[in-house]
Backbone as XML, in Angstrom:
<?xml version="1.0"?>
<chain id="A" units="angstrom">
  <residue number="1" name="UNK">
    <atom name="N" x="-18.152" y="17.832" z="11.121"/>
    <atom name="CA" x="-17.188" y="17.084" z="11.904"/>
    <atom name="C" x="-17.782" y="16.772" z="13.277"/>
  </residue>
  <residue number="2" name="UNK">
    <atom name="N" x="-17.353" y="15.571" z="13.832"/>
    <atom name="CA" x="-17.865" y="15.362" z="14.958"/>
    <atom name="C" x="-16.904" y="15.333" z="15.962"/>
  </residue>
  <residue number="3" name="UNK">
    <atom name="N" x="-17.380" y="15.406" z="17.156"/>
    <atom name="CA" x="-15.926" y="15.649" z="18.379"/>
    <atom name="C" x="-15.144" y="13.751" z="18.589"/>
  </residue>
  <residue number="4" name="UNK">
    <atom name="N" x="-16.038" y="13.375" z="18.180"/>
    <atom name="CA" x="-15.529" y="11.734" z="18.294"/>
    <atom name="C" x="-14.481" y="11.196" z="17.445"/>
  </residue>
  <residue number="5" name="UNK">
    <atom name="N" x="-14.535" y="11.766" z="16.181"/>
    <atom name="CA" x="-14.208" y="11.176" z="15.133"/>
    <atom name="C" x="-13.457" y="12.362" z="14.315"/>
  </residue>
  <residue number="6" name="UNK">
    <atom name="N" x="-12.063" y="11.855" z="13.285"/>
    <atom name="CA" x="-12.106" y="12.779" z="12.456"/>
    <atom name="C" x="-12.466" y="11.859" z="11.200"/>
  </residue>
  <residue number="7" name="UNK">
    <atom name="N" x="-13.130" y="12.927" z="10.240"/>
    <atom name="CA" x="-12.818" y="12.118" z="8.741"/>
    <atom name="C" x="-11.583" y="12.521" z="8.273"/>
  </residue>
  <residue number="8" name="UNK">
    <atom name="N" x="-11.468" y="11.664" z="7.013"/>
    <atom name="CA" x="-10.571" y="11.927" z="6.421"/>
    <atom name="C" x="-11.087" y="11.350" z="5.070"/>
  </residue>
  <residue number="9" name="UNK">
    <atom name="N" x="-10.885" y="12.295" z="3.976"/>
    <atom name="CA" x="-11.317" y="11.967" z="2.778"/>
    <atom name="C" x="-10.876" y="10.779" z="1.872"/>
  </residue>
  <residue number="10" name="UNK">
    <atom name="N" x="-11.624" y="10.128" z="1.135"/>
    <atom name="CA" x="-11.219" y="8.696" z="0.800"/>
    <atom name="C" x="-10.747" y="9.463" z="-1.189"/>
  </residue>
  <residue number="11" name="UNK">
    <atom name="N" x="-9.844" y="8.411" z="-1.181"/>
    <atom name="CA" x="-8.917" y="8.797" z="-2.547"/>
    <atom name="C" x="-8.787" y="7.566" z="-3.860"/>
  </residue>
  <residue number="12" name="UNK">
    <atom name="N" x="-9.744" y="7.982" z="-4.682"/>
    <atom name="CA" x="-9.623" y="6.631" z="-5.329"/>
    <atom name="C" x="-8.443" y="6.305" z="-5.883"/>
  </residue>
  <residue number="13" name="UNK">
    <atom name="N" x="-8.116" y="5.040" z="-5.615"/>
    <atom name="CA" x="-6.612" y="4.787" z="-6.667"/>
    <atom name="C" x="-6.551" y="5.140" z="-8.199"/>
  </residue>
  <residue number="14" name="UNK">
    <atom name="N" x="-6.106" y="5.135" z="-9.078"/>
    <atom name="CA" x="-5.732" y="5.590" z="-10.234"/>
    <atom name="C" x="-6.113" y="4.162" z="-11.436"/>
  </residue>
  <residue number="15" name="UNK">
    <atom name="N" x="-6.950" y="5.236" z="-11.977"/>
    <atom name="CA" x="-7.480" y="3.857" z="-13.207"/>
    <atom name="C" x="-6.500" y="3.373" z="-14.089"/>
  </residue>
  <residue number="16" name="UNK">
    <atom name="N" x="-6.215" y="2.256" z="-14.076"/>
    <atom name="CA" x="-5.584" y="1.355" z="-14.871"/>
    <atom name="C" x="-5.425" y="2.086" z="-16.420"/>
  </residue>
  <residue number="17" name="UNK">
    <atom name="N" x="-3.726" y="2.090" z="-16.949"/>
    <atom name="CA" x="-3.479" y="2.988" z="-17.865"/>
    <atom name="C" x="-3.574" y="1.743" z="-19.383"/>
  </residue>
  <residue number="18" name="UNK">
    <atom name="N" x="-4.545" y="1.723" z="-20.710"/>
    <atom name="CA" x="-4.534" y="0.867" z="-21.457"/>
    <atom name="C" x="-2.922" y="1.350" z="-22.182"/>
  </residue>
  <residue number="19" name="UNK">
    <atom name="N" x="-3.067" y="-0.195" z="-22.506"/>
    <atom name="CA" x="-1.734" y="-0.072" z="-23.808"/>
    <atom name="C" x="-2.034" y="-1.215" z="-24.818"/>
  </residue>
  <residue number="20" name="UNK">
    <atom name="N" x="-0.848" y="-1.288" z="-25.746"/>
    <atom name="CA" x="-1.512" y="-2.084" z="-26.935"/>
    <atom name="C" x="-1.419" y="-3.692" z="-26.942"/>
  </residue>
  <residue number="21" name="UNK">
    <atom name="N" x="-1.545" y="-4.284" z="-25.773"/>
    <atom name="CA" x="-1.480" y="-5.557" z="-25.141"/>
    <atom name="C" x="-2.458" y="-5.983" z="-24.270"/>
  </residue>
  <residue number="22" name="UNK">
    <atom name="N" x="-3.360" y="-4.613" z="-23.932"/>
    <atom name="CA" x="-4.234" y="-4.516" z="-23.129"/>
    <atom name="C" x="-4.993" y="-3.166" z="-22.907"/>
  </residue>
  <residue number="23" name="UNK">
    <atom name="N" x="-6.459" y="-3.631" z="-22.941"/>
    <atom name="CA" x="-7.143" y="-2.374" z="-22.944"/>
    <atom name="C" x="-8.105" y="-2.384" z="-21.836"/>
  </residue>
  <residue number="24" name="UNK">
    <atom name="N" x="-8.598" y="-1.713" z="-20.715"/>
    <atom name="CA" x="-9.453" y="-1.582" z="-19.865"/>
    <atom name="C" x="-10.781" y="-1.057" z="-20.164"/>
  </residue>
  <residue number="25" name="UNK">
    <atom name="N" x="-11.885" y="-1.392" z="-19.738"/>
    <atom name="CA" x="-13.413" y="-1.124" z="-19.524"/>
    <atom name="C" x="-13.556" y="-1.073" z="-18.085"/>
  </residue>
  <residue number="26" name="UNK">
    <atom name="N" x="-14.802" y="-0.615" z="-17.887"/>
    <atom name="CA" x="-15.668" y="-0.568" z="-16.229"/>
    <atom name="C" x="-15.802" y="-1.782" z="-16.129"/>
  </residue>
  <residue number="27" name="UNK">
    <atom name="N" x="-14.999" y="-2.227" z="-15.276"/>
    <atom name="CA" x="-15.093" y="-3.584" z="-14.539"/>
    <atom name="C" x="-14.827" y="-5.151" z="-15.900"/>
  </residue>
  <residue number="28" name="UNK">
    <atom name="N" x="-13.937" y="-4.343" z="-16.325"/>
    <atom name="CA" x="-13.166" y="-5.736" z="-17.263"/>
    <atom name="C" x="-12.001" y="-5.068" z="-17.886"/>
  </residue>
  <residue number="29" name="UNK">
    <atom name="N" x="-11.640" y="-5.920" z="-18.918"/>
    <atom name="CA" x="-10.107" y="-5.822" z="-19.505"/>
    <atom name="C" x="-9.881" y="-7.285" z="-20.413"/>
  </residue>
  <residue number="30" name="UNK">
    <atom name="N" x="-9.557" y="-6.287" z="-21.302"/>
    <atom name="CA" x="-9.447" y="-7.530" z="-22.726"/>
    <atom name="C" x="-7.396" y="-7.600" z="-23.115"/>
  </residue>
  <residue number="31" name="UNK">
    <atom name="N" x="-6.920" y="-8.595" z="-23.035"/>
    <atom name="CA" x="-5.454" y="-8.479" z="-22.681"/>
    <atom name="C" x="-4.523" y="-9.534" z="-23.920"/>
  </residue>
  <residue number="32" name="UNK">
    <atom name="N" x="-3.632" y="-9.650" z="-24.684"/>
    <atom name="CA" x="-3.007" y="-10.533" z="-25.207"/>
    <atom name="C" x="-1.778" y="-10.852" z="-24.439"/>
  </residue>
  <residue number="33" name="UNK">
    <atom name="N" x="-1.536" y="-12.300" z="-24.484"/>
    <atom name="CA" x="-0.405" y="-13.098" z="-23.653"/>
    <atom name="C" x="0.026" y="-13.662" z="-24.301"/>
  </residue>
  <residue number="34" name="UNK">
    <atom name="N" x="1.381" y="-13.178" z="-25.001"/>
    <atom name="CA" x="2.047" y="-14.279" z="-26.314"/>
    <atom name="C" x="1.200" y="-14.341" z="-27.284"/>
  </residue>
  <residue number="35" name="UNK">
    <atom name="N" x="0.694" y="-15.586" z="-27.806"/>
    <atom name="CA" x="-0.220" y="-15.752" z="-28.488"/>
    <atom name="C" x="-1.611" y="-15.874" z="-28.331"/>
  </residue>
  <residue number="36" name="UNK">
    <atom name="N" x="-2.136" y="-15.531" z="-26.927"/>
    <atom name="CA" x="-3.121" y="-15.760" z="-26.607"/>
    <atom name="C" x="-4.361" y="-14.565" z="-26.200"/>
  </residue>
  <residue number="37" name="UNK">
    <atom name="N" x="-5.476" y="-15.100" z="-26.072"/>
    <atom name="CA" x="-6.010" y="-13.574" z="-25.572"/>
    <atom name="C" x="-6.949" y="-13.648" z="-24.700"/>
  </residue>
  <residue number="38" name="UNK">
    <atom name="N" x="-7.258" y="-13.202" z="-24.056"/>
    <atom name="CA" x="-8.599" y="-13.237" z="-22.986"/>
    <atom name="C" x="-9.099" y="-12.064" z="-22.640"/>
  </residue>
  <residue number="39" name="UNK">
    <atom name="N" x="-10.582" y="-12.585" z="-22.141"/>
    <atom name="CA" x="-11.312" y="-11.493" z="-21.756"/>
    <atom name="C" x="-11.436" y="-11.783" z="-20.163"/>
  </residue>
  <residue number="40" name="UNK">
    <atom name="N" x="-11.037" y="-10.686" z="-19.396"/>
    <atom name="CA" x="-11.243" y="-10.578" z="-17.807"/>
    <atom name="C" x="-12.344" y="-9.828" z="-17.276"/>
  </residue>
  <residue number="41" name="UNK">
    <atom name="N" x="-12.744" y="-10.052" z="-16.514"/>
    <atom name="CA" x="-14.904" y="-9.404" z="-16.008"/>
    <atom name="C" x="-15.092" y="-9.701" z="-14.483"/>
  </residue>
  <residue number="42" name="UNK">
    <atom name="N" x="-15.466" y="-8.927" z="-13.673"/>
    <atom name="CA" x="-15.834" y="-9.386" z="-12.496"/>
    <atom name="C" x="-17.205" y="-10.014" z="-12.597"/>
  </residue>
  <residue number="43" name="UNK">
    <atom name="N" x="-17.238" y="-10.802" z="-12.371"/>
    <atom name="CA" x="-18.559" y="-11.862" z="-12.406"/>
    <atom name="C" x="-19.971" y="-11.294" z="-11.693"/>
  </residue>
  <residue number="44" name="UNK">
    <atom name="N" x="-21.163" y="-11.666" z="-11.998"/>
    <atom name="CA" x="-22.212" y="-11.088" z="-11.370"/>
    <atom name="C" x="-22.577" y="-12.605" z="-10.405"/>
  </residue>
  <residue number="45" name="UNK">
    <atom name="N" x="-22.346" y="-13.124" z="-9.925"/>
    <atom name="CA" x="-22.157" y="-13.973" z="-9.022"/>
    <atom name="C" x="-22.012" y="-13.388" z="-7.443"/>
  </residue>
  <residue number="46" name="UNK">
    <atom name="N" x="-22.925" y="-13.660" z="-6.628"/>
    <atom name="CA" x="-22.529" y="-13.470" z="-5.112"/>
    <atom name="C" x="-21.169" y="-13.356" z="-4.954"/>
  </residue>
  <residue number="47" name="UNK">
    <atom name="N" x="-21.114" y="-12.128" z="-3.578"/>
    <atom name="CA" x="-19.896" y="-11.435" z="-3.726"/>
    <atom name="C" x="-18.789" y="-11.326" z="-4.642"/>
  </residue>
  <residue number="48" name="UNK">
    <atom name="N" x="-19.222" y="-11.536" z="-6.301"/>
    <atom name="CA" x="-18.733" y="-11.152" z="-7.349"/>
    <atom name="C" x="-17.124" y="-11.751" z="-7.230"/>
  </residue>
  <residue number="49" name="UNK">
    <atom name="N" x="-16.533" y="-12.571" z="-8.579"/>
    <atom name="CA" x="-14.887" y="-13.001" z="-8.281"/>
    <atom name="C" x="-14.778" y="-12.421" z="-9.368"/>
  </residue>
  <residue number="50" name="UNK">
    <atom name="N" x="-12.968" y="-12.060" z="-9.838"/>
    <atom name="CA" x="-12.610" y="-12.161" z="-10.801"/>
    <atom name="C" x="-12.624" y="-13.641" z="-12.376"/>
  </residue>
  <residue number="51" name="UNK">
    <atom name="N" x="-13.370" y="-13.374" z="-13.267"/>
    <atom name="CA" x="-13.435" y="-14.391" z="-14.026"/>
    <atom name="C" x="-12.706" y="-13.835" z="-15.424"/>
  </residue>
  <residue number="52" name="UNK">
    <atom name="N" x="-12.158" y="-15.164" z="-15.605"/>
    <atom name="CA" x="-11.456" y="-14.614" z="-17.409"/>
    <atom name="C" x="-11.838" y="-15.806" z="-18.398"/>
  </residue>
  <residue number="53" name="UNK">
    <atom name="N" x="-12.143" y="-15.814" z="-19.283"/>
    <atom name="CA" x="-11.758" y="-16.905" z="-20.546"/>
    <atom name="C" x="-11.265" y="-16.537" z="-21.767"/>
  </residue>
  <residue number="54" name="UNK">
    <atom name="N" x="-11.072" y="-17.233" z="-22.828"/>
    <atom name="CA" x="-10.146" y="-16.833" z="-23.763"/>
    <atom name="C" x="-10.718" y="-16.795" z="-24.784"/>
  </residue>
  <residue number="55" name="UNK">
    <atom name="N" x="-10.064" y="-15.287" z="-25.638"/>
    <atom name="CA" x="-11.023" y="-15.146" z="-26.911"/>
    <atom name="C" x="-9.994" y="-15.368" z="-27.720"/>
  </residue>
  <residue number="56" name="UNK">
    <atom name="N" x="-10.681" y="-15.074" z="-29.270"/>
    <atom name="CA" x="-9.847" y="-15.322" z="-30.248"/>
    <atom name="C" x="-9.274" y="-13.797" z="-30.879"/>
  </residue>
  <residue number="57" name="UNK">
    <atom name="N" x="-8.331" y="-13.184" z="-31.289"/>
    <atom name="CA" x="-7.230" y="-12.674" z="-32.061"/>
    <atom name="C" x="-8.637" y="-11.626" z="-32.496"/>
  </residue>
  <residue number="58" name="UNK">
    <atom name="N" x="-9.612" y="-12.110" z="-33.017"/>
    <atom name="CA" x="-10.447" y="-11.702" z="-33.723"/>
    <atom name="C" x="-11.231" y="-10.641" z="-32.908"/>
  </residue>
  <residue number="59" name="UNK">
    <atom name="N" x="-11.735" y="-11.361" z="-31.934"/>
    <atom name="CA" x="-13.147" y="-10.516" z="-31.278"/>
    <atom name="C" x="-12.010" y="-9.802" z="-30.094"/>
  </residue>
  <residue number="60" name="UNK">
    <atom name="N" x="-10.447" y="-9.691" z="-29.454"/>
    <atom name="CA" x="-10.022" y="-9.241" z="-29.313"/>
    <atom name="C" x="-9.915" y="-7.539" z="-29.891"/>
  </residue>
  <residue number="61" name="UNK">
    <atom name="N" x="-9.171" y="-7.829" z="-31.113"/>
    <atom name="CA" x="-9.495" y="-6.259" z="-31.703"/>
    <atom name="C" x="-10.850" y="-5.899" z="-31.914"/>
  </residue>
  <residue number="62" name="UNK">
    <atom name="N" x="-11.635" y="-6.551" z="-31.950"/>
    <atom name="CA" x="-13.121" y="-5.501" z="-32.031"/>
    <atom name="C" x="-13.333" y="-4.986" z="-30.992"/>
  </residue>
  <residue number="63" name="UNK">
    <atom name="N" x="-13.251" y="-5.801" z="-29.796"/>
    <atom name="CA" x="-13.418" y="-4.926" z="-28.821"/>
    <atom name="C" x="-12.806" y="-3.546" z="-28.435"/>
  </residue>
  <residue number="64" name="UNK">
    <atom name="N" x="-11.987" y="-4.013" z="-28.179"/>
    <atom name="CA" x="-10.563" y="-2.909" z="-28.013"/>
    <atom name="C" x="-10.980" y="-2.097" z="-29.088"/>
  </residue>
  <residue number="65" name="UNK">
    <atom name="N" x="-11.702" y="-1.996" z="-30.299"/>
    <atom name="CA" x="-11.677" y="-0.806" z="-30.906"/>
    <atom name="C" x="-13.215" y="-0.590" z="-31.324"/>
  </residue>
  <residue number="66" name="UNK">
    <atom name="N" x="-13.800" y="-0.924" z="-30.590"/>
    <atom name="CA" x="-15.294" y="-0.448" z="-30.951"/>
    <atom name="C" x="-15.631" y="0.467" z="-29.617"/>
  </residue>
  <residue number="67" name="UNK">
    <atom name="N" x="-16.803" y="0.496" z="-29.522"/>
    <atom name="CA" x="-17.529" y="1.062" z="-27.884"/>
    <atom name="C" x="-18.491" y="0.257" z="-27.880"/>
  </residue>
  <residue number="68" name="UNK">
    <atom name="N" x="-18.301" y="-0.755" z="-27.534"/>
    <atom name="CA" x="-19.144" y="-2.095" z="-26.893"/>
    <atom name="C" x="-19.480" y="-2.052" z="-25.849"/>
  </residue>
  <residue number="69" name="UNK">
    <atom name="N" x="-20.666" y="-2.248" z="-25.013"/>
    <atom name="CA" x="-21.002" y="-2.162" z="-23.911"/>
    <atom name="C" x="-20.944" y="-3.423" z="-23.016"/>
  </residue>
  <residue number="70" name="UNK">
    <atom name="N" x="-20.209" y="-3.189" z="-21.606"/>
    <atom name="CA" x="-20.241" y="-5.072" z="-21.187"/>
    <atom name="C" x="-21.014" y="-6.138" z="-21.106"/>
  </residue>
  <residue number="71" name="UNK">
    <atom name="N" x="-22.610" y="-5.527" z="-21.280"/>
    <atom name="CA" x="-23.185" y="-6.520" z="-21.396"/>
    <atom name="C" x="-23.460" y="-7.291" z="-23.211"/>
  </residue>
  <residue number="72" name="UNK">
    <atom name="N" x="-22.864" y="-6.054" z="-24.077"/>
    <atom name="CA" x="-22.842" y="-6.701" z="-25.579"/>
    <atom name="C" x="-21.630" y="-7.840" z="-25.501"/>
  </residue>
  <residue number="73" name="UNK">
    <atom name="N" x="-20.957" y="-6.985" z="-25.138"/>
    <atom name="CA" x="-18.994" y="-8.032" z="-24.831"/>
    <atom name="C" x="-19.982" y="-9.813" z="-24.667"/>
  </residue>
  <residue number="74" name="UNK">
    <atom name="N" x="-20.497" y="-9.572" z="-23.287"/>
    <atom name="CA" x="-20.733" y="-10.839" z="-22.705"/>
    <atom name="C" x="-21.643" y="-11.438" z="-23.570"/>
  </residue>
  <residue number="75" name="UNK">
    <atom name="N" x="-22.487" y="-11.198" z="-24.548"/>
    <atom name="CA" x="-23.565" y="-11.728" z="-24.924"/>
    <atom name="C" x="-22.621" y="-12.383" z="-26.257"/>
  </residue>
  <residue number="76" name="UNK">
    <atom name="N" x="-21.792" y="-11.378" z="-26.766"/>
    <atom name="CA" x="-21.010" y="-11.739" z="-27.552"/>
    <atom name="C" x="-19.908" y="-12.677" z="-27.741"/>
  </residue>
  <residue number="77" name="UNK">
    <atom name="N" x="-19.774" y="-13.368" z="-26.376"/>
    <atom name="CA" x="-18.941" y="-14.088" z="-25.805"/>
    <atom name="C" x="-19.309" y="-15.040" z="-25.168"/>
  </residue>
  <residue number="78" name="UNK">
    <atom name="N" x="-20.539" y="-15.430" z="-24.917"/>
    <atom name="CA" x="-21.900" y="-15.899" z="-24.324"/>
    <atom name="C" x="-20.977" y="-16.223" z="-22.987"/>
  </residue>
  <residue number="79" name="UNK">
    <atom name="N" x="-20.767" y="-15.116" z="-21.915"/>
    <atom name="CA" x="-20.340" y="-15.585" z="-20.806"/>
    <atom name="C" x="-21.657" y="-15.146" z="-19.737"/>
  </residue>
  <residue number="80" name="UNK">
    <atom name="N" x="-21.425" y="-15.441" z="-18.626"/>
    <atom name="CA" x="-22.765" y="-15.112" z="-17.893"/>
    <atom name="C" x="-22.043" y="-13.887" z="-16.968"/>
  </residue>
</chain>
């Protein structure tokens, strides 16, 4: 500790809980909307944005039930 300063310990927020509409990964999330489905990814792009596009019904459940790694997801999805 220093006489200048106090710390104070930093607290990570709480990881996103999956359910069966939506399932979370490290730094993505595969989600159904009505009839629709998409895959969400923070982009490797300078200062990184949120990016999503839309998959099909199909490669939805594989994901969600395999252990795919994000860069298989993306290759599999040919996103960059």
């Amino acid at each position: 500790m220093s006489k200048f300063y106090d710390m104070r310990p930093f607290e990570y927020p709480p990881s996103p809980t999956s359910s069966d509409d939506e399932y979370f990964g490290s730094g993505w999330s595969v989600r159904k909307q009505g009839d629709k489905f998409y895959f969400s990814y923070i982009s490797g792009q300078l200062q990184g944005h949120s990016d999503e596009v839309e998959i099909s019904e199909d490669d939805f459940y594989c994901i969600k039930c395999s252990s795919m790694s994000f860069d298989e997801i993306c290759r599999k999805l040919g996103v960059h």
